[in-house]
C-alpha positions in Angstrom: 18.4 111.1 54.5 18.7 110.8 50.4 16.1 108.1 50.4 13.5 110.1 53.4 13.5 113.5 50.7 13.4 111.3 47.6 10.5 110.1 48.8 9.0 113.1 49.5 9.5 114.2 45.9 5.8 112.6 44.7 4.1 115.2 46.8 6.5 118.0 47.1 8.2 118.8 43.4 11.0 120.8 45.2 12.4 117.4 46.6 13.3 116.6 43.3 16.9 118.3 43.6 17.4 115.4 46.1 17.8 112.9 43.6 20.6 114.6 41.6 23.5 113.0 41.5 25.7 116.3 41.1 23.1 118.0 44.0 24.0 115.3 47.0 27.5 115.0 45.7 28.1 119.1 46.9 26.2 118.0 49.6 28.9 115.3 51.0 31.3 117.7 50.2 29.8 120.8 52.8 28.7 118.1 55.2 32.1 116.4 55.7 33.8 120.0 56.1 31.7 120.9 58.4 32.0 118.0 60.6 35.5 118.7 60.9 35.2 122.3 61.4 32.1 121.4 64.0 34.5 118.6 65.6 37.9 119.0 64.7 39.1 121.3 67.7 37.6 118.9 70.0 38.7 116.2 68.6 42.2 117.4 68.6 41.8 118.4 72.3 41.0 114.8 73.1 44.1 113.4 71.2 46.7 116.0 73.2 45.3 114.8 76.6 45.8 110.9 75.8 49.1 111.6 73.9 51.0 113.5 75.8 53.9 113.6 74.2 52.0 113.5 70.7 53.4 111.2 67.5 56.9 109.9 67.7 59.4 111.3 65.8 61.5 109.5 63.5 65.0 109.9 65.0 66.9 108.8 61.7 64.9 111.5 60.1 65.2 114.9 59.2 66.5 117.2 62.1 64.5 119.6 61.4 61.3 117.4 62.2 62.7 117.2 65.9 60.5 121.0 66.5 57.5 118.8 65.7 57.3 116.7 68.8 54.7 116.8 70.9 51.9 117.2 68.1 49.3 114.9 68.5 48.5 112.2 65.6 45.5 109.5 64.8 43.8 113.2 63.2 42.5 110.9 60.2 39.8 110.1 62.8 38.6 113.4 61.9 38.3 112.8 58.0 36.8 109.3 59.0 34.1 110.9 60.6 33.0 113.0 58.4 33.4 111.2 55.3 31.1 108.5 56.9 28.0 110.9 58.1 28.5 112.6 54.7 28.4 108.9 53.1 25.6 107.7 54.8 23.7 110.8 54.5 23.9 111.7 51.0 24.9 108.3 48.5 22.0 105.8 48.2 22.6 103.5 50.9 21.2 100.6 48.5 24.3 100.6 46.1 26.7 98.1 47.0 29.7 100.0 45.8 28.7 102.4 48.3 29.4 99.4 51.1 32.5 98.3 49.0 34.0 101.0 49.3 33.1 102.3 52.9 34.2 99.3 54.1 38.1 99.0 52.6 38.0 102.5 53.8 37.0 102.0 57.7 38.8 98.6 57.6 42.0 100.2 56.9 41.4 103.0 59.0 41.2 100.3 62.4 44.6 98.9 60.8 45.8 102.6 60.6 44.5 103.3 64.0 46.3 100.1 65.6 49.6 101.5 64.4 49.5 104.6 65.6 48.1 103.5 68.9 51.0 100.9 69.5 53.4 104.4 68.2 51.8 106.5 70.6 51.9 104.4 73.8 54.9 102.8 73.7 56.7 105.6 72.6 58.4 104.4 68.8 57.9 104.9 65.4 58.0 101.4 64.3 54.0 100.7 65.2 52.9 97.1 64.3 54.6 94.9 62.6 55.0 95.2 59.1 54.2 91.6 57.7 51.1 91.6 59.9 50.2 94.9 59.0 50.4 93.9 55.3 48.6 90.5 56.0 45.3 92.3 57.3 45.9 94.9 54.7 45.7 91.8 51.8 42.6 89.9 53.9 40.7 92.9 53.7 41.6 94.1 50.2 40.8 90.5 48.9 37.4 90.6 50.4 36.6 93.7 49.1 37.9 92.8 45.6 35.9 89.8 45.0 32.7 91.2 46.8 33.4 94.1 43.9 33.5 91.3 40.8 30.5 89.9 42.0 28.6 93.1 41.7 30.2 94.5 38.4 28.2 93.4 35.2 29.7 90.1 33.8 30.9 91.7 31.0 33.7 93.5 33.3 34.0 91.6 36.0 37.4 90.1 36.2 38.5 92.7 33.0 41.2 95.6 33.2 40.4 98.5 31.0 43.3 100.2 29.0 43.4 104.0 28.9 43.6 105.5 25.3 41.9 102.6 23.7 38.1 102.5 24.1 37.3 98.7 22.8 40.3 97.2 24.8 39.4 94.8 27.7 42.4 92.5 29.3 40.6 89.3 30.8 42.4 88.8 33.9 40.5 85.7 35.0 41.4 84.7 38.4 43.9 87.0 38.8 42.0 90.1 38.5 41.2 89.6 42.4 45.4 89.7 43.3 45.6 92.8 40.8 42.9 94.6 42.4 44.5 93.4 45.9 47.6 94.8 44.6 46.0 98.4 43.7 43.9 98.7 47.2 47.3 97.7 49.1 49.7 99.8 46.9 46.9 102.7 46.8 47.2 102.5 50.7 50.7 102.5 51.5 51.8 105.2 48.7 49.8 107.6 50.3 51.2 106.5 54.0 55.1 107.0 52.6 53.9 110.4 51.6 52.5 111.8 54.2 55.9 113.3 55.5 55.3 117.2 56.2 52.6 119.1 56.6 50.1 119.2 54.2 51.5 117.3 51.7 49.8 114.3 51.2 46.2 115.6 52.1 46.0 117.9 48.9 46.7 115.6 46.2 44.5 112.9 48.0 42.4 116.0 47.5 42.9 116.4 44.1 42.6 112.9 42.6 39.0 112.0 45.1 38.1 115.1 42.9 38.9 113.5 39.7 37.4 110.6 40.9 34.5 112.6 41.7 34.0 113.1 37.7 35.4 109.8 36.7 32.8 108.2 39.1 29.9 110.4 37.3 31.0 109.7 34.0 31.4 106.0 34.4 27.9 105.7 36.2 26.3 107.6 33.6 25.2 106.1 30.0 24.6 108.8 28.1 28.3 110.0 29.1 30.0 106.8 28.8 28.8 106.3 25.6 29.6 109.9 24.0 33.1 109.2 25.7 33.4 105.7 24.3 34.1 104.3 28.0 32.9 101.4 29.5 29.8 102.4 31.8 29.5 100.9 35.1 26.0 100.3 36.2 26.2 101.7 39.8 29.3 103.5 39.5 28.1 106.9 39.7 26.8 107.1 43.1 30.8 106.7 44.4 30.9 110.4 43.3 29.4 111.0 47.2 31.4 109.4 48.3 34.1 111.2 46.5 33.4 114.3 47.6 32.9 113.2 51.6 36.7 112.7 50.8 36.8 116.5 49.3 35.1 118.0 52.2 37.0 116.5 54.8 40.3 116.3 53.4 39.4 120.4 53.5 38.1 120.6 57.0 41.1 118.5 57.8 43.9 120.6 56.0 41.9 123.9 57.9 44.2 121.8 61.3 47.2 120.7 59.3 48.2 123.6 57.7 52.0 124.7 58.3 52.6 124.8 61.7 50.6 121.5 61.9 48.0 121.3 65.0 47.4 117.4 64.4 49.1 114.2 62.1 46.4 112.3 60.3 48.6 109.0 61.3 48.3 105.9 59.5 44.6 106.5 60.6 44.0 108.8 57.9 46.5 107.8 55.1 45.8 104.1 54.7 42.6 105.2 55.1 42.5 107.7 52.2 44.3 105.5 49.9 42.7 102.4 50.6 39.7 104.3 49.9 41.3 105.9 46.2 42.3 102.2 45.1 38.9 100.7 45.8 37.3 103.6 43.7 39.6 102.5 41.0 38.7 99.2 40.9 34.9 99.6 40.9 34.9 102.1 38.2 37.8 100.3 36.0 40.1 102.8 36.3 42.9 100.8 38.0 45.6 102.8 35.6 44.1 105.8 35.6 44.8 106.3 39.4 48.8 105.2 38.6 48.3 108.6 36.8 46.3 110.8 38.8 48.2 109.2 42.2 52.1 109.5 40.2 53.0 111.6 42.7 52.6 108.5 45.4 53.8 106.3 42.5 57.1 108.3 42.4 57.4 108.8 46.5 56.8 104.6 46.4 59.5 104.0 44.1 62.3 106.5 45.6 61.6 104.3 48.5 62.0 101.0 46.5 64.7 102.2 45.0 66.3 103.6 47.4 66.4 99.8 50.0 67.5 98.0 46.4 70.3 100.3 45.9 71.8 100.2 49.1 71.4 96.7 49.4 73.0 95.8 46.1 75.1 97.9 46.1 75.9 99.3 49.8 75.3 103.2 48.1 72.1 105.1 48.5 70.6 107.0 45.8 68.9 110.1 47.1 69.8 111.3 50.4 67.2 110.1 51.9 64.0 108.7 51.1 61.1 109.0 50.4 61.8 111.3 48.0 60.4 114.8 50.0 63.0 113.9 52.2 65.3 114.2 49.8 65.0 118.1 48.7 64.7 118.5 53.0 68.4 117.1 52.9 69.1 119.0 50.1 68.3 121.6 52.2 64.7 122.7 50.5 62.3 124.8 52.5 58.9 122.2 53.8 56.4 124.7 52.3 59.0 124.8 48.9 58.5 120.8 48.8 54.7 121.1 49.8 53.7 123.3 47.2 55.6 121.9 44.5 54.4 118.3 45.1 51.0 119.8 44.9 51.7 121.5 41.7 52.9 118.1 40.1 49.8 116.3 41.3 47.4 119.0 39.8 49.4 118.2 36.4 49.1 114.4 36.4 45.2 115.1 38.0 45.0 116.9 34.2 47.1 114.0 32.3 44.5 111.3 34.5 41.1 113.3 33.1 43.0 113.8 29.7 42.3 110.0 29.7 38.3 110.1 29.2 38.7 111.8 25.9 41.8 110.4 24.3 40.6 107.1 23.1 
């Protein structure tokens, strides 16, 4: 659709609107919540009647989780959805970022879907196994990381930018592609060991696609990156569609999983949604900068990290249980106390993550 009404500007001045950047970026943003307003019920409908008995439930797991049964998951498909027809309606469909990105983002929805299929019908929690999991995870990351270094400018290409200092530029070499692998895959499965109650990972996925929405803009755009003393990325800017496809249907999605949840987004959704967050990192050179805006993943990962290492070293366990929002559940938190919270901390590092474009 961008490229019909850009087109159509020559004849008809009023078209013009269609080729701002900031113009088809709202645009993603209303599309993709309304596809999951417009399709979301149904969808959900759909998903109860093949369930059945919904997601399994953790039995090891917080007791209080046991009321949630029966609640259908794989809802991600919902966000998928819509952040695609938002995608492919608004971003110019000629930028190879766009394609980049789409496809880490659908490819680790399938492995999402996969694993919440295998939880769903044969009745467990465990889903596919993790080592194969992983391994597609790395195939797909690792395509998508050196298909990226052969579109960035060969002045970044292979190079890892350093917030705070504007001329730095680590040359990574070869091993830019298993760093990049490393921020895709970790991106990923951070936001998967998060998504624990209701609501909680869907708003600060929410929140740093909406930093990424101005990072993206920035980056993309000379004039910008130069008064900021960044590094522009020819190209970069257009990802800010695609950013805010993530926006709207994270939204349209949150409208369903609001406290009492009516659908999980599964794996589906959350490897999904990160995936999609580390891939925009890497294309705009912001690799660190998502540590920051995403710390609230960063700390769920490590609870969990440290949590196995403890107990194996040592045969004691640090927190009660982890990840870490299970934790304050055992220590006998309210799930909307944790949930809002959580969000609170991620709109702070969001701030400390745009804080980043200016301090150099």
């Amino acid at each position: 659709m961008f490229y019909l009404l850009s087109q159509l500007s020559a004849d008809f001045p009023a078209f013009n609107v269609f080729r701002y950047l900031t113009f088809r970026t709202g645009g993603a943003v209303i599309t993709a919540l309304l596809v999951a307003f417009v399709f979301g019920p149904a969808i959900i409908r759909w998903l109860k009647r093949q369930q059945g008995y919904g997601q399994p439930i953790r039995t090891d797991g917080p007791q209080s989780h046991l009321i949630k049964q029966g609640t259908p998951t794989m809802g991600g498909a919902m966000m998928l959805l819509g952040i695609t027809i938002a995608t492919l309606l608004w971003a110019d469909l000629s930028n190879r970022y766009v394609w980049a990105v789409m496809s880490v983002t659908l490819g680790y929805g399938l492995i999402g879907f996969l694993d919440d299929y295998r939880k769903v019908t044969k009745r467990s929690s465990a889903g596919v196994a993790g080592k194969s999991k992983l391994i597609l995870e790395i195939l797909l990351a690792g395509a998508a990381a050196y298909w990226i270094t052969t579109i960035a400018a060969p002045d970044l290409s292979g190079n890892l930018t350093v917030p705070f200092f504007k001329d730095v530029l680590l040359d990574l070499g070869i091993m830019y592609v298993p760093f990049a692998i490393f921020v895709i895959v970790g991106a990923a499965n951070s936001v998967n060991l998060t998504d624990g109650l209701d609501g909680l990972a869907i708003v600060p996925v929410m929140i740093a696609a909406g930093v990424f929405v101005v990072i993206s803009y920035l980056i993309g755009n000379i004039v910008f990156a130069n008064y900021l003393q960044v590094h522009y990325v020819v190209g970069a800017g257009e990802l800010a569609v695609f950013c805010g496809a993530i926006v709207g249907a994270g939204l349209g999605f949150l409208w369903f999983n609001a406290p009492p949840a009516m659908v999980f987004m599964g794996d589906t959704g959350s490897l999904a949604l990160g995936g999609a967050l580390g891939s925009v990192a890497v294309v705009t050179k912001h690799e660190i900068v998502l540590a920051i805006v995403g710390g609230l993943f960063v700390l769920e990962t490590v609870s969990v990290i440290v949590q196995v290492a403890s107990f194996k070293l040592t045969g004691k366990r640090v927190f009660r249980m982890a990840p870490l929002h299970h934790h304050y559940e055992e220590k006998g938190w309210a799930e909307p106390t944790i949930v809002i919270r959580f969000w609170i901390i991620a709109v702070i590092l969001a701030v400390a993550g745009l804080a980043t474009l200016k301090l150099r």
